[in-house]
Structures are given as C-alpha cells and as structure tokens.
DRENLO-869385 format. One line per 10 residues: their letters; for each residue x, y, z of C-alpha. Coordinates in Angstrom, 3 decimals. Each point is the difference from the previous one (the first is absolute). Layout:
BEGIN
a = X/Y/Z ~ ... $
This chain:
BEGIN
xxxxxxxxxx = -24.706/18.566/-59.631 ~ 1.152/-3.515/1.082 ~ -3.389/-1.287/2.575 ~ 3.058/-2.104/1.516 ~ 1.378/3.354/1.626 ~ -2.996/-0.034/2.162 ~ 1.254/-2.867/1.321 ~ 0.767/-0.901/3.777 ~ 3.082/1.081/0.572 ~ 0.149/2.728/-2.518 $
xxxxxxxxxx = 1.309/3.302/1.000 ~ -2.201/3.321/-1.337 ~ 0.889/3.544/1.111 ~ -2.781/2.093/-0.232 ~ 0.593/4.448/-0.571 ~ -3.414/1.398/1.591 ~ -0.613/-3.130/2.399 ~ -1.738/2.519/2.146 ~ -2.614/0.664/-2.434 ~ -3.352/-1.872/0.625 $
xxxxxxxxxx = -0.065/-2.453/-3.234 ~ 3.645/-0.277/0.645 ~ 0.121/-1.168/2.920 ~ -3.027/-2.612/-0.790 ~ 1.914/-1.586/-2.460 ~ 3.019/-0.336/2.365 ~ -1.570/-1.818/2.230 ~ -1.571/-2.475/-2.336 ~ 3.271/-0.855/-1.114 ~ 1.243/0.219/3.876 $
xxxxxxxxxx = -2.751/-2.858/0.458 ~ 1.174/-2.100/-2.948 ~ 3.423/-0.206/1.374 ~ 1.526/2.933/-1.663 ~ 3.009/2.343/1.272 ~ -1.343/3.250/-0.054 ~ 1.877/3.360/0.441 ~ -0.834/3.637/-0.647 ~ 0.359/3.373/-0.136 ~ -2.357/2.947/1.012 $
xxxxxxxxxx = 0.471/3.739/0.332 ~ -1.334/0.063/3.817 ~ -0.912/-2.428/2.482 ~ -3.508/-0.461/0.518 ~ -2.253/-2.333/1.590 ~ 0.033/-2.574/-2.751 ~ 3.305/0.111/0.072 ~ 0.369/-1.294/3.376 ~ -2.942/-2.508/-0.685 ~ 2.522/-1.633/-2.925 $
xxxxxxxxxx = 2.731/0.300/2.273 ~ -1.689/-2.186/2.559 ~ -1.126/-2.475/-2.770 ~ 3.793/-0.306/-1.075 ~ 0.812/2.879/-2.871 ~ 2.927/1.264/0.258 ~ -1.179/4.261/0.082 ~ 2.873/2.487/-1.044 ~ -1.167/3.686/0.090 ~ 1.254/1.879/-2.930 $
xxxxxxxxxx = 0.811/-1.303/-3.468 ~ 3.577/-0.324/-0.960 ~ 2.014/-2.460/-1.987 ~ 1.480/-1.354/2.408 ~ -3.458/-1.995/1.296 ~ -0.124/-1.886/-3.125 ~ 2.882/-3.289/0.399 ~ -0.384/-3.187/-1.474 ~ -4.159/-0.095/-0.032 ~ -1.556/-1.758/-3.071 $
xxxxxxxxxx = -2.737/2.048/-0.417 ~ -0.295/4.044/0.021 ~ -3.708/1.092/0.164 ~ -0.868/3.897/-0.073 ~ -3.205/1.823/0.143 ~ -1.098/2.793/-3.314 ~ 0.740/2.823/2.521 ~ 3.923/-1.082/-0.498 ~ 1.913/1.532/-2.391 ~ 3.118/-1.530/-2.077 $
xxxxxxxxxx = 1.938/2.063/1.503 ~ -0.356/-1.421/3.571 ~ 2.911/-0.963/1.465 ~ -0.790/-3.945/0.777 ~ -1.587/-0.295/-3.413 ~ 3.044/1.165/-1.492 ~ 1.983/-2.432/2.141 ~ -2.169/-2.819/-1.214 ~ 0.401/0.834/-3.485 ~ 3.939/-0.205/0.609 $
xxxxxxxxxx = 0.193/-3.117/1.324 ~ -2.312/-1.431/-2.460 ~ -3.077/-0.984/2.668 ~ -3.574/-0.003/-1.567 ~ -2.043/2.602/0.807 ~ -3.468/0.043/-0.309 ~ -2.783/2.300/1.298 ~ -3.146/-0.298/2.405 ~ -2.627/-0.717/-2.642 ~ 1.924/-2.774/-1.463 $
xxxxxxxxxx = 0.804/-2.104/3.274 ~ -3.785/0.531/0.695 ~ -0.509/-1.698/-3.138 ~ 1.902/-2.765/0.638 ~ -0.887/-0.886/3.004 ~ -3.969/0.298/-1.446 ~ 0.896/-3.147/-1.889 ~ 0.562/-2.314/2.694 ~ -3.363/0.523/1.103 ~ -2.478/-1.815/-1.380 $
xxxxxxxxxx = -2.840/3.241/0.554 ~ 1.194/2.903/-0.306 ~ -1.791/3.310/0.338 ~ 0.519/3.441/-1.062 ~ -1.782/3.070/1.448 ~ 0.337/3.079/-2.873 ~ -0.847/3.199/-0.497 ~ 0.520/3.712/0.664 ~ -1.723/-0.162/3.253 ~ -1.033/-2.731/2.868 $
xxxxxxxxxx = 2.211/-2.313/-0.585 ~ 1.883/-0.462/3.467 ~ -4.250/-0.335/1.808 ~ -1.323/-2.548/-2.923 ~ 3.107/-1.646/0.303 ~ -0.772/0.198/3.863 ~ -3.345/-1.189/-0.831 ~ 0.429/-3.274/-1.497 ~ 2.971/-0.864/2.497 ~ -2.396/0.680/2.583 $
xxxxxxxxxx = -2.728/-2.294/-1.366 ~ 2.990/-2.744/-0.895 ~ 0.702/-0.392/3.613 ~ -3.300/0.367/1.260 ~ -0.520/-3.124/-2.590 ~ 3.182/-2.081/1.149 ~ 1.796/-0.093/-3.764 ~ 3.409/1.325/1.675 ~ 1.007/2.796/-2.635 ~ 3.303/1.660/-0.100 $
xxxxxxxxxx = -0.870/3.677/-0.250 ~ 2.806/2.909/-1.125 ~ -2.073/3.598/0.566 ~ 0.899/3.487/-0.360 ~ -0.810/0.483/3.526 ~ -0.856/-1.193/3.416 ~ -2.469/-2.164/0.535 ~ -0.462/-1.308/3.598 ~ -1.461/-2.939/-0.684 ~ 2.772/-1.590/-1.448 $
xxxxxxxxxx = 2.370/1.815/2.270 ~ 1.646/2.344/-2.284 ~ 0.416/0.288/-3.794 ~ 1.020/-3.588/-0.764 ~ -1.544/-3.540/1.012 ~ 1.880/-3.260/-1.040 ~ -2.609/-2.704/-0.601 ~ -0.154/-3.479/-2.597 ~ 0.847/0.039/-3.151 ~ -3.512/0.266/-1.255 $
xxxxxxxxxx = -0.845/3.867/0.030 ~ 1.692/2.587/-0.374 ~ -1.781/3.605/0.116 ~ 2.300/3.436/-1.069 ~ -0.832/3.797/-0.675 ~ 0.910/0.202/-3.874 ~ 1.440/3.818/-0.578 ~ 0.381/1.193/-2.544 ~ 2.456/2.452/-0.074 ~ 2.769/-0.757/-2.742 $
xxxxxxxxxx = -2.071/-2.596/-1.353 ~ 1.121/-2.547/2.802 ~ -3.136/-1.927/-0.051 ~ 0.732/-1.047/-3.061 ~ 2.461/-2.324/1.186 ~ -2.275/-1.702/2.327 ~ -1.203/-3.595/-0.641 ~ -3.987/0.320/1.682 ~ -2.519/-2.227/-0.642 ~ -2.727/2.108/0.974 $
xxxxxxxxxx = 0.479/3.921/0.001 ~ -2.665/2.346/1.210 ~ 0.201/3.771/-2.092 ~ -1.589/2.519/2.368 ~ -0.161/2.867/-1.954 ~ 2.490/2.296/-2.275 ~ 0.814/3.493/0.702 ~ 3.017/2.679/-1.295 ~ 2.792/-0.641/2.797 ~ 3.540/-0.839/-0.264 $
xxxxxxxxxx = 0.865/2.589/-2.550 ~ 3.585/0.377/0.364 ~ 0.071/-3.383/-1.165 ~ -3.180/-0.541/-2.532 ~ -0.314/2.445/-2.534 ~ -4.061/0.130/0.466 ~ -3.244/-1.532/0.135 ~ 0.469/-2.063/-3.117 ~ 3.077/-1.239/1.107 ~ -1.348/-1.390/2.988 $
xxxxxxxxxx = -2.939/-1.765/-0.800 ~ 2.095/-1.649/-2.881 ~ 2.382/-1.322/2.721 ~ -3.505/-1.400/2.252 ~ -0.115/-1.437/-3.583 ~ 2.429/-1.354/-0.136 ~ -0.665/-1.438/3.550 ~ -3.014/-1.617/-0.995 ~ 1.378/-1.781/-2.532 ~ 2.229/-1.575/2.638 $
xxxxxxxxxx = -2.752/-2.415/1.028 ~ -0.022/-3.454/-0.554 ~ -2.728/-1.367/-1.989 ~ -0.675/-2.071/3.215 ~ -0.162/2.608/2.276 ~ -2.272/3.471/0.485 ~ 0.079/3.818/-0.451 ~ -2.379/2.236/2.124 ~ -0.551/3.085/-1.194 ~ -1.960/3.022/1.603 $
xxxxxxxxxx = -1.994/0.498/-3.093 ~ -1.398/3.616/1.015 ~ 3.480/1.367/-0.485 ~ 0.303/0.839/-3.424 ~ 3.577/-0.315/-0.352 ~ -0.456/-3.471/1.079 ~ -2.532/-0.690/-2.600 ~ 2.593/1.319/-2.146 ~ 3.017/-1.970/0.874 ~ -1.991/-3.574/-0.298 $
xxxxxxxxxx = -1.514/0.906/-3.139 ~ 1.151/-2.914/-2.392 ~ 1.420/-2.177/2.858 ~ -1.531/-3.502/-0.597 ~ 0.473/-1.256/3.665 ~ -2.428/-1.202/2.647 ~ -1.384/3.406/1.069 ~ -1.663/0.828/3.210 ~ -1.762/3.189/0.374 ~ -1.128/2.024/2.485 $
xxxxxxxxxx = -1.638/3.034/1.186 ~ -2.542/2.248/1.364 ~ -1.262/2.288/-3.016 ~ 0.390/-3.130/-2.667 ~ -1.853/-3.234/-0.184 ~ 2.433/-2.332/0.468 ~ 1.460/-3.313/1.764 ~ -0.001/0.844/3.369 ~ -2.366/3.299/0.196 ~ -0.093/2.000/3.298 $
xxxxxxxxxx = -2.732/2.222/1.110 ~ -2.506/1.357/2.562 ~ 3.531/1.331/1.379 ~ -0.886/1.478/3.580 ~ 2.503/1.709/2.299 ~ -0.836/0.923/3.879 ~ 1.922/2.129/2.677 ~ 1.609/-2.588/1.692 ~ 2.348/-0.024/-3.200 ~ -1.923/-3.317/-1.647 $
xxxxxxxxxx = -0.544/-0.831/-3.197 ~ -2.910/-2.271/-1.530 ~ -1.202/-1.251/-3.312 ~ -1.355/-2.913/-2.176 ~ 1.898/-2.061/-2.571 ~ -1.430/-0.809/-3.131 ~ 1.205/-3.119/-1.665 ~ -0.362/-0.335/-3.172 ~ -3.408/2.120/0.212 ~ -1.381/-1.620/2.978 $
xxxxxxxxxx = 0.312/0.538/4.265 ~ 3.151/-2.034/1.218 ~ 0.881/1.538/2.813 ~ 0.062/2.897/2.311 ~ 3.219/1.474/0.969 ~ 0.650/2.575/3.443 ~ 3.579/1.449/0.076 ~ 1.692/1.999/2.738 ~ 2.163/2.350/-2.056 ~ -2.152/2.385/-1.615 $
xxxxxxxxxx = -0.645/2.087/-3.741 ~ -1.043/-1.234/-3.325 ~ 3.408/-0.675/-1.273 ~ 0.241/-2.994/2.713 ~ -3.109/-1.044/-1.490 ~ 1.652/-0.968/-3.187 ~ 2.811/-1.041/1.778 ~ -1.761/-2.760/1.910 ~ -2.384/-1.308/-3.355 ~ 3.534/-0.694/-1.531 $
xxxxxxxxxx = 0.916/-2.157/3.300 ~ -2.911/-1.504/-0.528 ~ 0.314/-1.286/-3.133 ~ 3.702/-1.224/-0.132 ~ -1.135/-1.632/3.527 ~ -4.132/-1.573/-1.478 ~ 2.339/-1.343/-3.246 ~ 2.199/-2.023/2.129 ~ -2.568/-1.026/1.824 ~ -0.158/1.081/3.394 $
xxxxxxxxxx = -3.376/-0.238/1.601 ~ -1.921/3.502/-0.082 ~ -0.384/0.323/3.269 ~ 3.668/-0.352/0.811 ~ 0.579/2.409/-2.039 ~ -2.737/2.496/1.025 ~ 1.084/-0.714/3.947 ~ 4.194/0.858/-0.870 ~ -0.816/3.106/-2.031 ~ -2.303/1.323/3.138 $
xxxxxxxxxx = 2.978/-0.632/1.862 ~ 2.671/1.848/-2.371 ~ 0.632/3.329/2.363 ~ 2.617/1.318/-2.797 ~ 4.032/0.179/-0.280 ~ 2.068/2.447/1.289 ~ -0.326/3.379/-1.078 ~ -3.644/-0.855/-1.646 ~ -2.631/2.100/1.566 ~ 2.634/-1.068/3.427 $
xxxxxxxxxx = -1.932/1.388/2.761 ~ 2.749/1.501/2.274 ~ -1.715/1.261/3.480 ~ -2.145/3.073/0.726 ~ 1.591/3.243/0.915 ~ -1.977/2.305/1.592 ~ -3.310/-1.995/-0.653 ~ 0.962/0.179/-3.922 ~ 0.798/-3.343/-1.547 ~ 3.830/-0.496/-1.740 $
xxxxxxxxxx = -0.136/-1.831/-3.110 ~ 2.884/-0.698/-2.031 ~ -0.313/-0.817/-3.851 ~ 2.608/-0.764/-2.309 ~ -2.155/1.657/-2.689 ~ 2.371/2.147/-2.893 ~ -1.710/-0.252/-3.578 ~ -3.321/2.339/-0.055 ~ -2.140/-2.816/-0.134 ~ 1.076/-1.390/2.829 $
xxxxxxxxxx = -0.557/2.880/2.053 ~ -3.368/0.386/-1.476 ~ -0.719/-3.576/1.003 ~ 0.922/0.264/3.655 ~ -1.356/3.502/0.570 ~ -3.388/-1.079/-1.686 ~ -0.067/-2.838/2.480 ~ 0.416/2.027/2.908 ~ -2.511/2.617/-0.807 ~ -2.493/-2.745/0.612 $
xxxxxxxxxx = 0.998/-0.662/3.225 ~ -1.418/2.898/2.067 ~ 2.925/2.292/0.738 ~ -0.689/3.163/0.728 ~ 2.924/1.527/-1.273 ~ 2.809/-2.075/-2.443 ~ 3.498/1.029/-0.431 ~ 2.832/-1.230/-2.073 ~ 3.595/0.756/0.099 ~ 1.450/-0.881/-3.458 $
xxxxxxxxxx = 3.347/-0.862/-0.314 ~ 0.835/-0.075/-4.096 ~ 1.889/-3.216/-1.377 ~ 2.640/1.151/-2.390 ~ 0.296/3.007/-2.119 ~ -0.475/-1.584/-3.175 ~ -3.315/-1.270/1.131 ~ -1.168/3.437/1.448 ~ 0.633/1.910/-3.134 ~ -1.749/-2.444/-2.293 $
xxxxxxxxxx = -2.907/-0.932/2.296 ~ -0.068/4.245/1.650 ~ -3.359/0.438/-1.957 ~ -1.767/-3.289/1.240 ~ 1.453/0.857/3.806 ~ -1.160/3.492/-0.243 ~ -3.422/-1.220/-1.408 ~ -0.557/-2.891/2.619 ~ 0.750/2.200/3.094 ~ -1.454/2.910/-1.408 $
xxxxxxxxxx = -3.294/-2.067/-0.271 ~ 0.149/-1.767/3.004 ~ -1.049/1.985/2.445 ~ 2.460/-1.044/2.813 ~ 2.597/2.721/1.741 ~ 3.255/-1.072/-2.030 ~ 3.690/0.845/1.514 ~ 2.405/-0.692/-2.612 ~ 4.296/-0.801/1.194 ~ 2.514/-0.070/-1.707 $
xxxxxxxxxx = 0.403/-2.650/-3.418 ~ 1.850/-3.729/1.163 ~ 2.983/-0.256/-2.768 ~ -0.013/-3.458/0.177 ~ 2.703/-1.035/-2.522 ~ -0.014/3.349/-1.876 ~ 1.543/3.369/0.773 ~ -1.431/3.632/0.803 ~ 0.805/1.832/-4.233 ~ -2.573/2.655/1.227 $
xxxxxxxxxx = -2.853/-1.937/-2.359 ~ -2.725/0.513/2.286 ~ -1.001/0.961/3.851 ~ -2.142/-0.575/2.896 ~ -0.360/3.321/0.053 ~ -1.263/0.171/-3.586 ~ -2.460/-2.393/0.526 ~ -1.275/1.510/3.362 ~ -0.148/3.550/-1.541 ~ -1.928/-2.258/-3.435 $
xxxxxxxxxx = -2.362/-1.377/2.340 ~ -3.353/1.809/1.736 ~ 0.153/-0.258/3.568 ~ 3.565/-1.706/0.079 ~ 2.701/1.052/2.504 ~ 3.590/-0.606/0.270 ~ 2.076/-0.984/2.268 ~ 3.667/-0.463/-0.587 ~ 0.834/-1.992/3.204 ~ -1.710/-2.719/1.665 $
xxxxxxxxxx = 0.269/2.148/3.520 ~ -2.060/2.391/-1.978 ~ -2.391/-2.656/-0.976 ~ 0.029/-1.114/3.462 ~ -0.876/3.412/1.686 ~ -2.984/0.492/-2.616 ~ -1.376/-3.140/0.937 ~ -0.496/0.632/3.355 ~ -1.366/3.520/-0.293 ~ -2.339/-1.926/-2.268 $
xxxxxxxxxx = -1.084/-3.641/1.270 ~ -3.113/-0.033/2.024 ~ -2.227/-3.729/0.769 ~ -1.823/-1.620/-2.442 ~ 2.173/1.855/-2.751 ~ 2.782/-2.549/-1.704 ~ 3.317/1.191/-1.600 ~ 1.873/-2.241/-2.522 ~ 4.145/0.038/-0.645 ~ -0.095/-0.914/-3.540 $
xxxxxxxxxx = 2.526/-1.061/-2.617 ~ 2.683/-2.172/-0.866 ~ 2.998/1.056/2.076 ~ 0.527/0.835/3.580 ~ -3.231/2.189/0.695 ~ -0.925/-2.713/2.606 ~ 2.496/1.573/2.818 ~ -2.136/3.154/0.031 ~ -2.943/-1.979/1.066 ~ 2.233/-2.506/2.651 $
xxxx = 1.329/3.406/1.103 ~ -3.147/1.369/0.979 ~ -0.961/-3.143/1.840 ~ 2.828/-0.284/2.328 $
C-alpha cells in the first residue's frame, strides 16, 4: 500500500467501522485530514460517536456504499463475498484489511508498542496508557475496549508513541511495525483459524522476530509457550515473572477484601519498588510487571509509574463492577477462553463473598467444542454456582457441533438456561448481600446483568 493514501484528503471506506479497532483507526485518519466513510451491520453507539466526528455511517453493507473512495479497508470477519468488497474489486479500488492499516500507521510513529498474547492484552495495554498520561508523554492509544481514562477506545496524541493490542488471530500481528512488544502468555484459542498449539507459538515467533534490534521484547517467562516462542530470537529481551528469576521479578503478592492488590518488584534481583493495584487476581499481577518494564525502559520515574498503575480501575467489561442487586454485587467480565475464567474467578474468591455466581455465555461454537474439556474442568473445579446460556455465534453458524446444553449437562453443578429471562429469574431467587454474581463472556451476556439492575 501507497503511505500517500493516508494522506489529507484521501477518501477510505471502511466495512465493520463499528467494530472497536475499526473505528480507532477511522478516526486517526479522520484527525489527519482523511475522508472517512463506512459501513456497519447496526447502529451502535460508536457509530454515532464517528458520526459526530464527521464519518459518513451507512447501516448495512451493499455495493452501492462503495463510489469513487481510494482506499477499501475490511476487517478478517469479512468475507470475499461481501457485497462492498466485491464492488471494490470491480472498480479496481485497493483493498486492504485491519491489521495492515494498523501497520502502517505504526510507522509514522517513532515508538510504537504492541500488547500480545492470548490473554490481558486490552488491561496491560490499559496499563501503560494509564502510566503514559499520568507521565505527560501524550500517547495515541487504539484498545480492544473502553477505557475511561482516555474517553473511549482511541486517544489521538504526538507522533511519538503509539500503544496497540497486537491479536493474533489470522496472524495479523505480523504485519505490525512495533518497536517494543510485550508477549503475555500463549494458550490454544483461535482454532478455527490456527491449526494448534504449535502453530501458534510459531506465529508469537514469528512476532518476536519483528523487533528491531533497537528496540525490546518482554516476555512473561513463566509461560512456557512463551519460553518457547523466543527460543533462538537474538533481540533485546526483557523478562518477567513471579515463579522465575528474572528482569523485573514480582512477589510477596498480597490481596485484601477491599478488592486490592499488593506486591514487591524485583529488579534485576534486588527491591525496586512496591506496587498496590485496584483491580484484583494474580493474572493482573503479571499484567502490571510487564507495564512496568516497557514504562522503567523508557524511563519514566518509578514512582510515576507505581502512582498510575494504583490508579488503573480496569476497561470495560474487565472485572466492570455493575451495581448491587439485592445486596449482591454485579460484575461483568469479558472472560471466554478457560483461563480467563479461571483468572477472574480465582480473583474473586479472595475477596470475601459469601456466595459467587457466574452466568457463562460461550463465544463461538468452534471454540466450545475444542476448549469443552478445559470449560468443563475449570467450572467443575471452581467451586462457584455456574448458569450456562446459550453459545454467541459470532461470525459462525449453529451446524449442531456443540451445545450449551452439552456443556451444562458435562459440567458438575452447572445449570442451563436457554434464555436470558430465565437467567434473570434464577438470579433473583438466588442473590442475597455480600454474595457477587458475574455475566461472563465475550458477547452480549452483559444485558442480563444491566437487566437486573434497572
């Protein structure tokens, strides 16, 4: 792709401006002095947000929305067969996808930063935003969320930094241009794209060999899979960890009722600093020593640091504290790979609850029937009351692979509920105080719990 098409002036249609990297990029280019339309498949409130900054918003996607632009962009959950892709392809427009206008616009940035990993990308990459502004350094931040400290899921800033979650689904990291990327950890997801575990820790290979021999990879180096996918990477490497001597070391890890976390950084073997965080669990742990480090290499004062990340209260629909129905505290949790669920119900099971509930709503079929023995095993294990709906499609259709119902019946102690009335009328023959009830997964779970509280 031609950089001179990101030009002021330029016109770029976007198919999926709705979605929330989509519509980040839009308005980049909106605030370069690009003419930016788009498509979505319903209107939504980041719709009407572009609207007001000047997109031009159609709802639906038909051939007839794509004119004279000079630039098509489309997200992986398009197919070639959409209409305004077609159209493009007719009247000989470029078309390019998400991962590679991400890339490009990377380059004009002269630090760019890329959160990866299976899980907690959208809070680190929360994290070091957080302790950016709290430092003054102006980032632009893109996130897979909502953060309210930047007002949203996009903040335009200087040229100078530029921090992005890195997915990884159909390899589109790859065509990112970071100069430091953090790797989180490495799990099995994504398998109606990857073809297994091998095939994704070659591609966080491939990743790491991305970075500049100026620039810095941080790698959580008590996952093994990340151990795995830097082995013979000859790049500045930053570790850290909690079980592992490393870099940036954390430990004496305390947690409280009042939902804090606490514990000591280790640098380089010795006391550096002491960190206390307001979104709790282990996993946020490791999420905050990688903040750290990407934050103490480009030297940021420690204290700065430790003072942003006890202010970091989480994005949107991570451990999103809701309201209290019936004395019981609503938390929603965007949770939908086991570990993830493990994560956020091991965090709340050291915060005093009498009782904990969680109303799973499964993300896709294809990753129900691959992952059904690690759901099974994590709620099985868990020890929380677990009310399983029905499975999100997402971008795939119902074949009759797998079912809620199958993975209720799979699970001890699991019940199903086919509706989200049902859900709803469980609930509140259930909820009593002090007892806390999450909506959990990837799709639109959350109305059960805004439901109850109206």
């Amino acid at each position: 792709m031609d950089n001179n098409m990101l030009s002021k002036g330029s016109k770029i249609h976007f198919i999926g401006i709705g979605g929330i990297s989509m519509s980040a990029l839009a308005r980049i280019l909106m605030d370069d002095g690009c003419i930016v339309s788009g498509s979505d498949m319903k209107e939504s409130h980041i719709t009407k947000q572009l609207e007001e900054f000047g997109a031009k918003v159609i709802i639906g996607q038909k051939a007839e929305n794509i004119t004279n632009q000079d630039l098509v962009v489309y997200t992986a959950a398009v197919k070639e067969d959409n209409p305004e892709f077609i159209a493009a392809k007719e009247k000989g427009i470029e078309i390019i996808d998400r991962a590679e206008l991400l890339g490009a616009i990377m380059k004009r940035y002269q630090n760019p930063i890329a959160v990866s990993g299976t899980h907690g990308k959208t809070s680190t990459t929360g994290m070091i935003s957080q302790i950016y502004l709290e430092a003054d350094m102006d980032p632009t931040v893109t996130i897979g969320g909502e953060l309210d400290v930047i007002g949203g899921n996009l903040r335009v800033g200087k040229k100078d930094i530029f921090i992005a979650e890195a997915c990884e689904y159909h390899r589109s990291f790859l065509k990112f241009s970071p100069k430091t990327t953090v790797m989180l950890n490495i799990e099995e997801d994504h398998l109606d794209f990857f073809t297994g575990l091998d095939d994704i820790i070659d591609t966080f290979h491939r990743l790491a060999l991305i970075t500049p021999d100026d620039g810095a990879l941080i790698a959580n180096v008590d996952d093994k899979n990340v151990v795995k996918a830097i082995e013979g990477v000859n790049k500045n490497i930053v570790t850290i960890g909690i079980e592992t001597a490393c870099d940036y070391q954390g430990c004496d890890i305390t947690h409280d009722s009042a939902d804090k976390c606490m514990f000591k950084i280790l640098k380089n073997g010795e006391y550096y600093a002491t960190v206390s965080l307001a979104v709790p669990g282990k996993h946020n742990v490791y999420n905050a020593l990688c903040a750290f480090a990407v934050a103490d290499m480009s030297g940021i004062d420690k204290n700065i640091i430790c003072s942003a990340l006890g202010k970091f209260i989480g994005a949107h629909r991570r451990f999103e504290r809701k309201g209290f129905f019936n004395g019981a505290l609503i938390v929603d949790d965007y949770a939908h790979h086991p570990s993830e669920i493990k994560a956020t119900l091991d965090a709340a099971k050291n915060m005093g609850f009498k009782n904990i509930y969680c109303v799973f709503q499964p993300h896709t079929y294809t990753r129900t029937k691959m992952l059904f023995d690690d759901f099974v095993k994590v709620f099985s294990e868990s020890g929380v009351s677990v009310i399983i709906t029905d499975i999100f499609a997402a971008r795939e259709k119902d074949t009759g692979l797998v079912s809620s119902e199958e993975l209720a019946a799979a699970t001890e102690g699991a019940v199903y509920k086919a509706s989200f009335d049902d859900v709803e009328k469980y609930l509140k023959g259930c909820l009593k105080p002090d007892d806390i009830a999450f909506t959990m997964g990837a799709g639109d779970v959350y109305k059960i719990g805004e439901s109850l509280l109206k």
